[in-house]
C-alpha positions as CSV (number, residue, x, y, z in Angstrom):
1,X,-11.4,19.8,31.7
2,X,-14.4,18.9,33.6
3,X,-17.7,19.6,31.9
4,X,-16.5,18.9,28.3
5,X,-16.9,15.5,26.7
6,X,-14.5,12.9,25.3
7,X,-15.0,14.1,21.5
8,X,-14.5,17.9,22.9
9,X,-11.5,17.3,24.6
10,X,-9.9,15.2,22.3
11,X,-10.7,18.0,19.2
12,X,-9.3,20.5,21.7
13,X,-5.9,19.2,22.4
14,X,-5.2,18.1,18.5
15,X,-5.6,21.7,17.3
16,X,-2.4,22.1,19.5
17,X,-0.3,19.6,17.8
18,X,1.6,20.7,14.7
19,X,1.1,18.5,12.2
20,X,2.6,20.5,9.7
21,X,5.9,20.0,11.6
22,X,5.8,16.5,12.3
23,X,5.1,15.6,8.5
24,X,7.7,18.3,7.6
25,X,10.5,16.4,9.9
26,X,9.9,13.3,8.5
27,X,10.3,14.7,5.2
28,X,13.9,16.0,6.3
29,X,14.7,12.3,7.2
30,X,15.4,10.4,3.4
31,X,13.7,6.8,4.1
32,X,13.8,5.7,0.6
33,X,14.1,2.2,-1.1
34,X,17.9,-0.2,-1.4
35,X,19.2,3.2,1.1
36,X,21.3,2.2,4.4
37,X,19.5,1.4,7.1
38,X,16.8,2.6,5.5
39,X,13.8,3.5,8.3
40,X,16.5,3.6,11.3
41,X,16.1,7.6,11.5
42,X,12.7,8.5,11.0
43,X,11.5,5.4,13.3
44,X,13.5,6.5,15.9
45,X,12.5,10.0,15.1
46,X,8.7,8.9,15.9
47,X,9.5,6.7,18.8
48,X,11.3,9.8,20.6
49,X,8.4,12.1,19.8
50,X,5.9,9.4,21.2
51,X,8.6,8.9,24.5
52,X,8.7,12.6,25.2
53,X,4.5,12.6,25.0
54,X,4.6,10.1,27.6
55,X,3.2,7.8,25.2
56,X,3.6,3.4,25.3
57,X,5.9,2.9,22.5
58,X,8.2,0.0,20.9
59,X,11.0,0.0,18.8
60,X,11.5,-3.2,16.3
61,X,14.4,-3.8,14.4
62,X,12.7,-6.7,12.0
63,X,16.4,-6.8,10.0
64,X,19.3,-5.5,10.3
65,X,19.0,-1.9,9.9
66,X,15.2,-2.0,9.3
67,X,12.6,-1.1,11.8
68,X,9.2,-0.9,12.9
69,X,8.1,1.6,15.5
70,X,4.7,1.0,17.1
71,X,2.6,3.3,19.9
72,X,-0.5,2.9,22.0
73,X,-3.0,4.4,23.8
74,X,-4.1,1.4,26.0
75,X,-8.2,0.7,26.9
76,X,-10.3,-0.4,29.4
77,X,-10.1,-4.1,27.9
78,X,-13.4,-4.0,27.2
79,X,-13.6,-2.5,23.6
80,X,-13.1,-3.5,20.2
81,X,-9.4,-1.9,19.1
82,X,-8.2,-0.2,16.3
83,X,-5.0,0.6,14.8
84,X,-3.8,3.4,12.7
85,X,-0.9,2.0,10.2
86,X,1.3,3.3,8.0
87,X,4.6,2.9,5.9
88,X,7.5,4.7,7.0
89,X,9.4,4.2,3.8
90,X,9.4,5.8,0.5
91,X,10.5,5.1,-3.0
92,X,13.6,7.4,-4.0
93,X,13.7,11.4,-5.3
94,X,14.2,10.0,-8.9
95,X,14.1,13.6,-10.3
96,X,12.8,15.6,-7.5
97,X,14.7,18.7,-6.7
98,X,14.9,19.4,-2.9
99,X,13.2,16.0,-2.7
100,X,13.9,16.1,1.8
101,X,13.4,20.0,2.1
102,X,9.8,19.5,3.7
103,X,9.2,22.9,2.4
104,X,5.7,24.5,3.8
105,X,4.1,26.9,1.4
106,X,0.6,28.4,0.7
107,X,-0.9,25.6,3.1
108,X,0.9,23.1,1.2
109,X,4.2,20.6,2.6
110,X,6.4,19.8,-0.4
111,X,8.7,16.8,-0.7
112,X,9.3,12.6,-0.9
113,X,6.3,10.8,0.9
114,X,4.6,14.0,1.8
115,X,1.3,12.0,0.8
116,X,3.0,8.7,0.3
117,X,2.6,8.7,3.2
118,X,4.2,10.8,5.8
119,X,1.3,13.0,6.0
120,X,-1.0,10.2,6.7
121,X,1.5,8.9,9.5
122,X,1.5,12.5,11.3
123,X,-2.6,12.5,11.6
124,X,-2.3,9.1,12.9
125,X,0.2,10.2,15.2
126,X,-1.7,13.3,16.3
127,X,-4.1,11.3,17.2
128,X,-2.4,9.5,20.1
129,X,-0.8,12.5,20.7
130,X,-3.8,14.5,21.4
131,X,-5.6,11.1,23.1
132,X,-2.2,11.3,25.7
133,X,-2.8,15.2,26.3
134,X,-6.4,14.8,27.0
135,X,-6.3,11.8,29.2
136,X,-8.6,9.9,27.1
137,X,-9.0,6.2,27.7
138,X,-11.3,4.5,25.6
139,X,-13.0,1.1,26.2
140,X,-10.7,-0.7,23.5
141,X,-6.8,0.3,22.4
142,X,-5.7,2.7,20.0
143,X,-2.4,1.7,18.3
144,X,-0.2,3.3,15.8
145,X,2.6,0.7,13.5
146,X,4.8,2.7,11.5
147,X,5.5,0.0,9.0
148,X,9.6,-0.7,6.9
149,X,9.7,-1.9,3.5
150,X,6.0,-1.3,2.1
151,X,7.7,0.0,-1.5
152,X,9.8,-3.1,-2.0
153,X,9.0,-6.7,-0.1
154,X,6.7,-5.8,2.6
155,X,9.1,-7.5,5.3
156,X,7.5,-4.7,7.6
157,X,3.8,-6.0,7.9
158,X,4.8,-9.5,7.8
159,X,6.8,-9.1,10.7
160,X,4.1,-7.4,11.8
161,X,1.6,-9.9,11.3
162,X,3.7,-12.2,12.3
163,X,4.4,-10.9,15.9
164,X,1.6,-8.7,16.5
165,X,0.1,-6.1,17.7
166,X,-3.1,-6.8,15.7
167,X,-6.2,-5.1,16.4
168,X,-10.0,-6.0,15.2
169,X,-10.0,-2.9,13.1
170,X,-6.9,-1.7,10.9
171,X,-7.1,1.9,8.8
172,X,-4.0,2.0,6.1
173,X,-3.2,5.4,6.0
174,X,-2.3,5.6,2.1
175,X,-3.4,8.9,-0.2
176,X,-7.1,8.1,-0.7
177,X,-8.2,11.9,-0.7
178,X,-10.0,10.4,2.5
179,X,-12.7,8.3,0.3
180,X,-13.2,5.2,2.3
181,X,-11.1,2.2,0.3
182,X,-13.1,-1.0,1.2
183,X,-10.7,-3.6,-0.3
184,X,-8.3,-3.9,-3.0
185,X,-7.5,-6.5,-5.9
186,X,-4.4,-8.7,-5.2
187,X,-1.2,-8.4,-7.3
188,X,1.3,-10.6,-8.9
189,X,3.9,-10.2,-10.8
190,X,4.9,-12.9,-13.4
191,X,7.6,-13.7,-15.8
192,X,6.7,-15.2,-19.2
193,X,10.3,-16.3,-20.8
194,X,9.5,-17.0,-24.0
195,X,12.2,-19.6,-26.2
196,X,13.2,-19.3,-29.8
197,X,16.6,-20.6,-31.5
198,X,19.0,-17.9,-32.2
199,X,20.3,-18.1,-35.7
200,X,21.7,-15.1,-38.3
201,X,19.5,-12.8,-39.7
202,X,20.0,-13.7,-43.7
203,X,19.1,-17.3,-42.0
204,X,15.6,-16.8,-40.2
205,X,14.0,-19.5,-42.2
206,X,16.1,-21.7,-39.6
207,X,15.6,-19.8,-36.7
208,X,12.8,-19.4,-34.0
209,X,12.3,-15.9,-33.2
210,X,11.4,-15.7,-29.5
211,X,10.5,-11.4,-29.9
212,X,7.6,-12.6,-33.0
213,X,6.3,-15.7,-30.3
214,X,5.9,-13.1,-27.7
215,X,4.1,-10.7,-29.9
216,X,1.4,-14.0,-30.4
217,X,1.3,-14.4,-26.7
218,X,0.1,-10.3,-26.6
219,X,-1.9,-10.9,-28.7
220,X,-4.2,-13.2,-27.0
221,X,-3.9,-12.2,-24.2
222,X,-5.7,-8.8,-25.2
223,X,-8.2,-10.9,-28.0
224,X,-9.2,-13.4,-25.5
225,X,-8.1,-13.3,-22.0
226,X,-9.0,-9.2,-20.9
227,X,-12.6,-9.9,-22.4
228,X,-12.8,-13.3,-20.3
229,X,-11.8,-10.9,-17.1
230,X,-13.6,-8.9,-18.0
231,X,-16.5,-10.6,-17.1
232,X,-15.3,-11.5,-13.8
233,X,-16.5,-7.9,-12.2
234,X,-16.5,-7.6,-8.3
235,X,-18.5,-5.4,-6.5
236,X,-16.7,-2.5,-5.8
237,X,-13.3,-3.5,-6.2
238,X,-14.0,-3.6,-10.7
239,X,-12.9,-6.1,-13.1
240,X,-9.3,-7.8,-12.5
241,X,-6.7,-7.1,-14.8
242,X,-3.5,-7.7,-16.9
243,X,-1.0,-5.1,-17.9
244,X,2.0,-5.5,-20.4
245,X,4.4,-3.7,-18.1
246,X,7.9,-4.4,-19.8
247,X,9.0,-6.7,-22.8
248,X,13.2,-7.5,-23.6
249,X,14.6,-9.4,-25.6
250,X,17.1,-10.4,-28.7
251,X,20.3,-8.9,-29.0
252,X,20.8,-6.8,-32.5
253,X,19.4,-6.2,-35.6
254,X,20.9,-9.0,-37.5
255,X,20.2,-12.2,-35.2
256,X,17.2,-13.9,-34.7
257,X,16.1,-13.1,-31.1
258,X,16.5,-16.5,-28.9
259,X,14.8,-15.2,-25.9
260,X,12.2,-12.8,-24.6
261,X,11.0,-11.7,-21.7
262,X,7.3,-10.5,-20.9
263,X,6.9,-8.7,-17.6
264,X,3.0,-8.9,-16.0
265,X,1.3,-7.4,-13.2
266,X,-2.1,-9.2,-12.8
267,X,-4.6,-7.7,-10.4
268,X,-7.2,-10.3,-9.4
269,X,-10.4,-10.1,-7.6
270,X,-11.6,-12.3,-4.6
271,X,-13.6,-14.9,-6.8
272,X,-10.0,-15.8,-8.1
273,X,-7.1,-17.4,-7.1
274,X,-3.7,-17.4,-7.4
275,X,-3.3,-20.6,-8.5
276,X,-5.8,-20.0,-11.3
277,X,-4.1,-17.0,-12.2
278,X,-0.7,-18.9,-13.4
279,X,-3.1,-22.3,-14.3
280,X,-4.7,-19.6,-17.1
281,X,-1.4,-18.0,-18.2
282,X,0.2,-21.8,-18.8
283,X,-3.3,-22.9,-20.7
284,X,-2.8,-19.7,-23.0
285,X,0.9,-20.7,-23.1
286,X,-0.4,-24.5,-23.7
287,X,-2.9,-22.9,-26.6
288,X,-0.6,-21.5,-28.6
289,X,2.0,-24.6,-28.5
290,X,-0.7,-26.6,-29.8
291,X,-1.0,-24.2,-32.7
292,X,2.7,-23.7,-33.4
293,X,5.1,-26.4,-31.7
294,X,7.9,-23.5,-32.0
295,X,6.0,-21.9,-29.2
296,X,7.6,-22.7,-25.9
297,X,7.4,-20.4,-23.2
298,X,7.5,-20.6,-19.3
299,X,5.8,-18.7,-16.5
300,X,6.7,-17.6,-12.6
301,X,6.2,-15.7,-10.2
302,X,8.6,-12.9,-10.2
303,X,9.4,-13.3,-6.2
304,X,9.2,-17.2,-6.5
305,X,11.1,-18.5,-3.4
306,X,11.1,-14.9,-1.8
307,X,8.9,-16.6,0.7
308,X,6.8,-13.6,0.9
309,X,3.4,-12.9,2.4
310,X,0.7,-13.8,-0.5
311,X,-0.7,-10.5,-2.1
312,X,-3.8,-11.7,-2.3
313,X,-7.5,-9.4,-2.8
314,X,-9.2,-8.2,0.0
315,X,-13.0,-6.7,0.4
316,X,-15.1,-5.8,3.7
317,X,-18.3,-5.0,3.8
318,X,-20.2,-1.5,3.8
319,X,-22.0,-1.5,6.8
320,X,-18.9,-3.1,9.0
321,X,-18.9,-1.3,12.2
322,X,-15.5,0.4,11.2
323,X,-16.8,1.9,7.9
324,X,-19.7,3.1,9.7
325,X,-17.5,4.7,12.7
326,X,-15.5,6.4,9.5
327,X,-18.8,7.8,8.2
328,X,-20.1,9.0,11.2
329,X,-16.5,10.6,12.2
330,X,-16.8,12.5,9.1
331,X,-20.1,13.9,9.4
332,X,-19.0,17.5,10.2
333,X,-16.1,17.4,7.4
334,X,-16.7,18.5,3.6
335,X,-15.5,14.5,2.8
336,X,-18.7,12.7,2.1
337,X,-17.7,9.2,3.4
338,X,-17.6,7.7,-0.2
339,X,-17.3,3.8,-0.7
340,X,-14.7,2.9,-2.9
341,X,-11.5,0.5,-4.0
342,X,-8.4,1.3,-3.4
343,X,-6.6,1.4,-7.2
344,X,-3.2,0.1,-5.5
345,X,-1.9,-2.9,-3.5
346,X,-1.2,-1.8,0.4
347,X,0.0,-3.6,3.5
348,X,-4.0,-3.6,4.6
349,X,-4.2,-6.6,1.9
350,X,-1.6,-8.1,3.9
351,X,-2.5,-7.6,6.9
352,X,-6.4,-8.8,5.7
353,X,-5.1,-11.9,4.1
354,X,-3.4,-13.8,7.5
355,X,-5.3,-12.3,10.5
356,X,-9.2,-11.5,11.5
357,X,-8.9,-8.2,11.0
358,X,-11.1,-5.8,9.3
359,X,-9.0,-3.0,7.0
360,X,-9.7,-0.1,5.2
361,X,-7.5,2.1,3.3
362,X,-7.8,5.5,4.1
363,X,-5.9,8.6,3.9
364,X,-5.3,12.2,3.0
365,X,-3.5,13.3,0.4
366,X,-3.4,12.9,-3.8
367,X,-2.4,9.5,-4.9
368,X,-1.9,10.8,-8.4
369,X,1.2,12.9,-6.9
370,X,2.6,10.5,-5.3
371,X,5.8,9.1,-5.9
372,X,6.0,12.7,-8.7
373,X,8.1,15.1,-9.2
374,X,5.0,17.4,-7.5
375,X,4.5,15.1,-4.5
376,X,2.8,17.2,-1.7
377,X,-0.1,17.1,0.7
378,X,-2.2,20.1,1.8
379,X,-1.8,20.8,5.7
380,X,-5.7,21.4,6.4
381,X,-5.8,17.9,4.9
382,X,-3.6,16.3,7.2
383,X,-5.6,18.3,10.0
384,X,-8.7,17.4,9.0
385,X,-7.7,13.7,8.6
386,X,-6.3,13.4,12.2
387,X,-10.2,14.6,13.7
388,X,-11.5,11.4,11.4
389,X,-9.2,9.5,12.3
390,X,-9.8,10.3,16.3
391,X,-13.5,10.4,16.2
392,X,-13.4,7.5,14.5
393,X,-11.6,5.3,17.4
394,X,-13.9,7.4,19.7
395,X,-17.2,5.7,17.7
396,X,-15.1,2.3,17.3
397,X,-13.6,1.4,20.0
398,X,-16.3,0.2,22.3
């Protein structure tokens, strides 16, 4: 190959790798959520594709039956290095016919995680692929993770972060349509149990009923607390918010409901913490008391004493060396190298909130399919992505 340079050889030898057939294969192999040994198969699957390339590769089982599965394309020592991350898992068919089929048609591969994100995980892996085939050796290392358990815990990147590798620069492969995701809010789920007294219907007056408390609690949250977040914008990332997800309670028509249960997800931005989150929700709580004594309600954190990573908000800034390598890797591409938030939560928070290094979430693919009934990801997508993603630890990792 002498007489072409780096970036030419490298483009050369990807448009030999399949990448229809690698994100079609993993499709085949069901890696979804509470399933046995849930990412055994298609980590092991990846780990033999990445032996029989010749390429430095690791299986992990983190738990039993759970695994991570890691490659790289080691540097000179003397570069910054990057890794290319992804989730292995995926949530469950639901109601999606031929859910593992990995059907290809009209440019298009069908199925679970097609862009959630199997799709991503073959451009990253054609990467090293192509990297291996042209005997490319950067300054700094390029290293794939294929990460377990992103849908449920995230036990993946925390043993991850936990035992390494970690690189200066991390891209999360999630569906992104390839804009460039320069943080994300942080997530928590909470509880709020609200207490009544149950009592007899035809005897309310004696009662408490916890289903009319809650509906007060609602209530301010959306007349007072939204418009107080609401003026808590963060560049980028947007306002942090509250949602209503899911409300139970009482037991039948005729009894005065004793309990009820709100259900939260609260998004918040990096000027807040997650101590003030739950300090707000029990001083709203606290309000309302001091209005009606009958008010009594508790709040938690839905995976209090899961002992989990915190989910916590990250942002990096636009001109960090990794978002301009991005940019300039997708200078020849129709993507414009857009700036923008990630709407989701994604092991790059993780990964940003416990180690130095600088994330980005980006990826190909539709997020507004994923986890659908339509879920697919366009092959020239996939294609495209793996050239960004190459030229883009070409431009970094020096």
């Amino acid at each position: 190959m002498g007489g072409f340079t780096m970036r030419e050889r490298f483009i050369e030898e990807l448009k030999k790798v399949d990448v229809a057939k690698l994100t079609s294969d993993m499709i085949k192999i069901p890696s979804y959520s509470f399933m046995e040994n849930q990412e055994q198969e298609i980590a092991q699957y990846i780990y033999d594709v990445f032996q029989l390339e010749g390429i430095e590769s690791e299986l992990v089982e983190i738990k039993p039956g759970r695994y991570n599965v890691y490659g790289r394309i080691a540097g000179g020592g003397k570069g910054r290095s990057l890794m290319l991350s992804g989730h292995i898992d995926t949530v469950p068919a639901y109601d999606m016919a031929d859910a593992f089929s990995g059907r290809i048609a009209e440019g298009k591969i069908y199925g679970r995680g097609a862009c959630d994100m199997k799709g991503p995980v073959a451009a990253m892996m054609a990467v090293l692929i192509a990297f291996r085939r042209a005997g490319i050796t950067l300054p700094g290392d390029v290293v794939f993770a294929g990460l377990a358990d992103e849908e449920e815990q995230g036990r993946g990147v925390e043993y991850l972060v936990n035992n390494g590798p970690i690189c200066e620069g991390t891209i999360m492969g999630e569906p992104t349509d390839m804009k460039i995701a320069i943080g994300h809010k942080g997530l928590e789920w909470i509880d709020v149990k609200v207490k009544g007294h149950k009592v007899h219907g035809g005897d309310k007056e004696h009662g408490i009923n916890a289903i009319e408390m809650a509906a007060r609690f609602i209530n301010r949250i959306y007349e007072e607390y939204v418009p107080l977040l609401n003026t808590r914008e963060y560049p980028v990332l947007g306002v942090p918010t509250i949602n209503i997800g899911r409300i139970e309670g009482g037991d039948q028509p005729s009894t005065v409901a004793g309990e009820c249960l709100i259900k939260l997800d609260r998004r918040c931005v990096p000027t807040e913490t997650i101590s003030q989150v739950y300090e707000e929700l029990n001083l709203l709580c606290q309000a309302l008391h001091q209005e009606d004594a009958r008010f009594e309600a508790d709040v938690n954190d839905v995976f209090a004493g899961e002992n989990l990573l915190p989910h916590v908000p990250f942002c990096i800034d636009e001109d960090d060396p990794l978002v301009l390598s991005v940019q300039s890797a997708m200078a020849e591409t129709l993507w414009s190298g857009e700036v923008t938030a990630f709407p989701a939560w994604s092991d790059a928070g993780a990964i940003s909130s416990v180690t130095d290094s600088k994330c980005i979430v980006m990826g190909p693919g539709d997020l507004g399919v994923a986890h659908s009934i339509h879920e697919y990801i366009k092959i020239e997508d996939i294609e495209n992505a793996a050239r960004v993603y190459g030229l883009t630890a070409i431009g970094y990792c020096r």
